[in-house]
LOGUMAR-372464 format. One record per residue: residue in one letter; chain; x negated, y negated, z negated of N, C-alpha, C, O in turn. Coordinates in nm, 2 decimals. Example, Ala and Ser with C-alpha at 12.3 -4.5 7.8 and 13.67 -1.06 7.14 Angstrom:
REM residues 2
- A,A,-1.32,0.57,-0.78,-1.23,0.45,-0.78,-1.32,0.33,-0.78,-1.42,0.33,-0.85
- S,A,-1.28,0.22,-0.71,-1.37,0.11,-0.71,-1.29,0.00,-0.79,-1.34,-0.11,-0.80
END
This chain:
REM residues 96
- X,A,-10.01,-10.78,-10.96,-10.05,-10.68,-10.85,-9.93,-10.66,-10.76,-9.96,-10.68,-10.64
- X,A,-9.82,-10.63,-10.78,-9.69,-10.60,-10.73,-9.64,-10.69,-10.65,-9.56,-10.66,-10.56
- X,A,-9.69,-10.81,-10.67,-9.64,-10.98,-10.63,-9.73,-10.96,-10.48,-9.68,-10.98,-10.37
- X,A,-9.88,-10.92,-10.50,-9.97,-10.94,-10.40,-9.95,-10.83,-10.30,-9.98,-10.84,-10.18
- X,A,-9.88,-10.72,-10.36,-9.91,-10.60,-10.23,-9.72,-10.63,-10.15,-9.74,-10.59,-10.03
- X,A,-9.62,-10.65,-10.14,-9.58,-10.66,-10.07,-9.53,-10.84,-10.01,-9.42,-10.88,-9.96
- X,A,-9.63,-10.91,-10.03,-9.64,-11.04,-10.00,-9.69,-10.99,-9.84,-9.81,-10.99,-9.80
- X,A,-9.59,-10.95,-9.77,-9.57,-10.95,-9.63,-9.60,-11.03,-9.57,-9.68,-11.00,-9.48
- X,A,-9.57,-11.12,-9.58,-9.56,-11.28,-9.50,-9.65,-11.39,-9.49,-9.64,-11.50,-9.43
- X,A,-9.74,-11.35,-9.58,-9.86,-11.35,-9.62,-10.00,-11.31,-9.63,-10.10,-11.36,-9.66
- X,A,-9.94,-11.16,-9.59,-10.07,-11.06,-9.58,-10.15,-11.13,-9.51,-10.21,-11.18,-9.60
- X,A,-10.19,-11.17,-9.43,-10.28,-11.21,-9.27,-10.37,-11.31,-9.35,-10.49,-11.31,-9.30
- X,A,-10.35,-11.39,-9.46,-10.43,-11.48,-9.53,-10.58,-11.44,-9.61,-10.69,-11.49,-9.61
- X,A,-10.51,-11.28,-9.69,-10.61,-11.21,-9.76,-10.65,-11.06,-9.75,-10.70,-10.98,-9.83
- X,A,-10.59,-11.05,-9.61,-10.66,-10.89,-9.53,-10.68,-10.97,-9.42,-10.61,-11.06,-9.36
- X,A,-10.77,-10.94,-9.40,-10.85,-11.00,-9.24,-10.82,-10.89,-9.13,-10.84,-10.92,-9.02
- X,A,-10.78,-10.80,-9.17,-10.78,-10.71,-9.05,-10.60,-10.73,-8.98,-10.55,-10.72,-8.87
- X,A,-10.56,-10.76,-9.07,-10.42,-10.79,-9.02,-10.41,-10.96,-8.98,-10.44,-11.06,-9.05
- X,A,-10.36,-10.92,-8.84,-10.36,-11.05,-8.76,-10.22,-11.10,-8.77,-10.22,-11.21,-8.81
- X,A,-10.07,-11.03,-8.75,-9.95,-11.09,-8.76,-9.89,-11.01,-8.82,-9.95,-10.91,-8.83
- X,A,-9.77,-11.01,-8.89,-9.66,-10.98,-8.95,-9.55,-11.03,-8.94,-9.52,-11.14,-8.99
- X,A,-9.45,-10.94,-8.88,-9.25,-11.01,-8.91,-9.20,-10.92,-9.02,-9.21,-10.80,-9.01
- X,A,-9.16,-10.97,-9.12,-9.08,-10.94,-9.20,-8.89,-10.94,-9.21,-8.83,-11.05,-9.18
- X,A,-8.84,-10.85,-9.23,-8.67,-10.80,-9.16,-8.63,-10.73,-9.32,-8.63,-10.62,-9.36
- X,A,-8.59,-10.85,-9.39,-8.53,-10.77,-9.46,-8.36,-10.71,-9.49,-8.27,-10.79,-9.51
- X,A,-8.36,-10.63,-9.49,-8.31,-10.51,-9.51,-8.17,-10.53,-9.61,-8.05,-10.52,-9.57
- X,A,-8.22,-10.55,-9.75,-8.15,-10.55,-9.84,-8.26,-10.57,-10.00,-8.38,-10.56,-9.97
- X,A,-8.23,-10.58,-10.12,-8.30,-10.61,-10.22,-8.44,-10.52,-10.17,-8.54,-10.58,-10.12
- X,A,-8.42,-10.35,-10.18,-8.52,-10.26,-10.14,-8.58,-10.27,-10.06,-8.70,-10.28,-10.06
- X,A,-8.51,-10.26,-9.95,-8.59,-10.22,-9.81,-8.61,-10.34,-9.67,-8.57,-10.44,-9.61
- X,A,-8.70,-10.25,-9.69,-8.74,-10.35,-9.54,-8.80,-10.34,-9.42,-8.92,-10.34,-9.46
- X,A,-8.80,-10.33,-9.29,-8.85,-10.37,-9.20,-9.00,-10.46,-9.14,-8.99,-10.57,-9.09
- X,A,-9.10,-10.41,-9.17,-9.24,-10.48,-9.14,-9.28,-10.48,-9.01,-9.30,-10.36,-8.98
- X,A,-9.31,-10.53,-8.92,-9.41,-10.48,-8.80,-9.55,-10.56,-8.84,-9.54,-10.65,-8.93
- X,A,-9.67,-10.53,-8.78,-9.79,-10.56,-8.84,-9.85,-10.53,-8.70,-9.83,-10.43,-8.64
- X,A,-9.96,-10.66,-8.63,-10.05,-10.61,-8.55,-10.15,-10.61,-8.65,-10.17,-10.69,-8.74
- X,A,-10.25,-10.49,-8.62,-10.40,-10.55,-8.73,-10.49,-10.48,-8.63,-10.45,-10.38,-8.56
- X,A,-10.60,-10.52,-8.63,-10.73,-10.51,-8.58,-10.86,-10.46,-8.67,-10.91,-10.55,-8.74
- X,A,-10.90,-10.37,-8.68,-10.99,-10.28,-8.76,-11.15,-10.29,-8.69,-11.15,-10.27,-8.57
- X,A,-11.25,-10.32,-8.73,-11.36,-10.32,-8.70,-11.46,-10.22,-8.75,-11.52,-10.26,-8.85
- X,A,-11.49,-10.10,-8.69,-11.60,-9.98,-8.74,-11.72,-10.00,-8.65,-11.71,-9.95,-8.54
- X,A,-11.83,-10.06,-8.67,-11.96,-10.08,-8.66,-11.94,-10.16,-8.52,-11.88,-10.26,-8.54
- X,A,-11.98,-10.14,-8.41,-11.93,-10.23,-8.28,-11.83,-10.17,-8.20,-11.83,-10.17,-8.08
- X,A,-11.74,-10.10,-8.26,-11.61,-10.06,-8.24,-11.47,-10.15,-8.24,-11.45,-10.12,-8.36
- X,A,-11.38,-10.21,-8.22,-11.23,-10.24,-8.25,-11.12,-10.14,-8.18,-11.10,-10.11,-8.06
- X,A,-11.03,-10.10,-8.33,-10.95,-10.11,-8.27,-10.79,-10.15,-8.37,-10.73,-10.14,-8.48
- X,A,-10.76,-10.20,-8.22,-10.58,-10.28,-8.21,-10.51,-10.17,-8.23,-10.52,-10.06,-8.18
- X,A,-10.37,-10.22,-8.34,-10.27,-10.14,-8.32,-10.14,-10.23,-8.36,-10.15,-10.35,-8.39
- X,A,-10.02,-10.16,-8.37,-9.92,-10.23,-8.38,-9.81,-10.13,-8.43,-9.79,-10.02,-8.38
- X,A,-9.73,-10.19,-8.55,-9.63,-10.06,-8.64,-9.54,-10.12,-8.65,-9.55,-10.23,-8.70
- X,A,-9.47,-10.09,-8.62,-9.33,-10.14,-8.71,-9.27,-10.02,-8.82,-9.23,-9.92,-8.78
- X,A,-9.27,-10.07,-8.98,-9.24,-9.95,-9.05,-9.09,-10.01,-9.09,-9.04,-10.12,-9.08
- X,A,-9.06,-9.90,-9.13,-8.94,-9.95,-9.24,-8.99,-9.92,-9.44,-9.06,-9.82,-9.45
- X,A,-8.96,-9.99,-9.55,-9.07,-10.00,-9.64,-8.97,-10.00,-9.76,-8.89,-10.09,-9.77
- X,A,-8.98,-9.90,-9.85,-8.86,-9.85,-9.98,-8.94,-9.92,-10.06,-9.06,-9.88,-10.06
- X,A,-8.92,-10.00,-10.14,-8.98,-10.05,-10.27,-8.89,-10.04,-10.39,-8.77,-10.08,-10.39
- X,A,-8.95,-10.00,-10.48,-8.92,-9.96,-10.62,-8.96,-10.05,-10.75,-9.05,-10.00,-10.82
- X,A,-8.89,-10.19,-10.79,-9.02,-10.26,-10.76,-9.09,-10.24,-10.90,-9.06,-10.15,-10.99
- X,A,-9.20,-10.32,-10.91,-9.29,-10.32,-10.99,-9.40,-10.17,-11.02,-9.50,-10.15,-11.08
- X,A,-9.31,-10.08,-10.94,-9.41,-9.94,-10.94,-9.42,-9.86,-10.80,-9.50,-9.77,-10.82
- X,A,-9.38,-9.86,-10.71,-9.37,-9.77,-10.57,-9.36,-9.86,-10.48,-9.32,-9.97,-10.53
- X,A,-9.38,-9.85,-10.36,-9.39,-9.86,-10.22,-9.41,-9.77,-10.16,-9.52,-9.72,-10.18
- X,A,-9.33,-9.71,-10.06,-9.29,-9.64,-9.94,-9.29,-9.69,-9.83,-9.23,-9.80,-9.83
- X,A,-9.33,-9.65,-9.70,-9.35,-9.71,-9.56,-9.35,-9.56,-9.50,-9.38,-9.45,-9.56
- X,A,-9.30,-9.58,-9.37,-9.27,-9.50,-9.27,-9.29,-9.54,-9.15,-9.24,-9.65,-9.13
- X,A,-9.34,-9.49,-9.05,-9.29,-9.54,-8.91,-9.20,-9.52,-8.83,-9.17,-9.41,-8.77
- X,A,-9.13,-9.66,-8.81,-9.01,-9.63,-8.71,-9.07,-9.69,-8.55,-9.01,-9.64,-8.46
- X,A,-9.17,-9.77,-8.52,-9.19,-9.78,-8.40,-9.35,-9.84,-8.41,-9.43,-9.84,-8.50
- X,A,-9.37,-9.87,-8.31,-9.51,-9.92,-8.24,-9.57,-9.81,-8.15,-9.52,-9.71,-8.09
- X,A,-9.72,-9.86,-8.17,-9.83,-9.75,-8.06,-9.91,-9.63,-8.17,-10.01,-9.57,-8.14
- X,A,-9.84,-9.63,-8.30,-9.95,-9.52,-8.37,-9.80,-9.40,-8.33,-9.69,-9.41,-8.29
- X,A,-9.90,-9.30,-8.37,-9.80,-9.17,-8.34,-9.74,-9.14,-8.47,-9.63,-9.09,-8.46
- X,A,-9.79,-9.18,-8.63,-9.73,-9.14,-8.72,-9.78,-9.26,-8.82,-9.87,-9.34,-8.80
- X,A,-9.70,-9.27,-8.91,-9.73,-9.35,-9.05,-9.64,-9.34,-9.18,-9.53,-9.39,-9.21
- X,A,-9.71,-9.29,-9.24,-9.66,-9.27,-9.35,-9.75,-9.34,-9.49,-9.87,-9.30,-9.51
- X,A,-9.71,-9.41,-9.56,-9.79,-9.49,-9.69,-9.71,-9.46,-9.80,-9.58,-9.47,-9.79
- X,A,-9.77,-9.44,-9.93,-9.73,-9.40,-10.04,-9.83,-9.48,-10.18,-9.94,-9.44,-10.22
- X,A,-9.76,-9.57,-10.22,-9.87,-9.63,-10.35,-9.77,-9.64,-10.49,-9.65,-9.64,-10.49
- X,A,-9.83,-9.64,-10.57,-9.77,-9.63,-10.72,-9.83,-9.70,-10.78,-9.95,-9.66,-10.76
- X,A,-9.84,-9.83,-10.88,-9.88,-9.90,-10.95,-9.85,-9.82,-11.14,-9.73,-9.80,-11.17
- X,A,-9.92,-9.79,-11.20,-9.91,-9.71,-11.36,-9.98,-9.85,-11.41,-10.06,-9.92,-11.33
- X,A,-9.96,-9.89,-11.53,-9.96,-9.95,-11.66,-10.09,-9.84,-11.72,-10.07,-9.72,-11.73
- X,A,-10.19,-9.88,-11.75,-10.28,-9.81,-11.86,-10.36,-9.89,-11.94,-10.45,-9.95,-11.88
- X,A,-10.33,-9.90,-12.05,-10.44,-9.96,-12.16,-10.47,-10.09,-12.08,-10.59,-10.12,-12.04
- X,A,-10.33,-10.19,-12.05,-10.34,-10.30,-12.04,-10.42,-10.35,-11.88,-10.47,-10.46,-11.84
- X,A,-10.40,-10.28,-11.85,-10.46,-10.25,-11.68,-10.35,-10.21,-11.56,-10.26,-10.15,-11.61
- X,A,-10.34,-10.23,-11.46,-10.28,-10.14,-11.40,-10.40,-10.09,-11.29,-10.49,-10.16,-11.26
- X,A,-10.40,-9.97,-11.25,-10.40,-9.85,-11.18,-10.34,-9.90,-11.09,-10.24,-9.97,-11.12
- X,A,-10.38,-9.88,-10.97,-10.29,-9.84,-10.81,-10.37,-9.73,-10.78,-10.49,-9.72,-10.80
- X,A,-10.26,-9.61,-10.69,-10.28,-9.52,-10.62,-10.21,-9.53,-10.54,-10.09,-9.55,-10.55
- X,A,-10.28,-9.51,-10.44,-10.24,-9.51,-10.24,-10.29,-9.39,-10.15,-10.40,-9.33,-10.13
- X,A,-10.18,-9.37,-10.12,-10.24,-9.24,-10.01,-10.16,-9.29,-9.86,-10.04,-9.29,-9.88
- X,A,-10.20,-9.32,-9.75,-10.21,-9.35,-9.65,-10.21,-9.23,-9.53,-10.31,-9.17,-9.57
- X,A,-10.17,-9.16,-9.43,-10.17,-9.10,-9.35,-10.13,-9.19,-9.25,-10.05,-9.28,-9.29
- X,A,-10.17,-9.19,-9.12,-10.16,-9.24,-8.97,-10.25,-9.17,-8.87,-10.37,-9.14,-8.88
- X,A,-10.16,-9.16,-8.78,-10.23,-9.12,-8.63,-10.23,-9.22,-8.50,-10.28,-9.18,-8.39
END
């Protein structure tokens, strides 16, 4: 699970909504993402573009923030838990 969600450089292959990705990294932790992605709600699109900066803890957390693009805010928070030979992910997402 952990391998798939910050596979940056890659995202665009198995989220359709994300069209490009630069990856900047940072140091072991952190890193630098920008992301165009394109979202489709019924005959609606819409385009956006982030550049976050992204704390990873690994094997359990990811943190993202926004440092630039056209959204007004972004903030992402997920946690990967171990249970009864499963993992759990929990994500809470805010953007404007």
């Amino acid at each position: 699970v952990w391998s798939v969600l910050v596979d940056y450089e890659h995202m665009e292959r198995f989220m359709p909504s994300v069209k490009a990705t630069t990856v900047k990294r940072l140091d072991a932790t952190h890193l630098e993402v920008e992301q165009t992605v394109e979202t489709k709600v019924g005959p609606f699109r819409f385009a956006s573009t982030s550049a976050r900066r992204v704390e990873l803890r690994p094997t359990a957390e990811i943190h993202s923030v926004l440092i630039g693009g056209d959204l007004e805010f972004y903030e992402g928070h997920t946690r990967l838990i171990e249970r009864g030979g499963a993992t759990l992910m929990v994500s809470h997402t805010e953007f404007v």
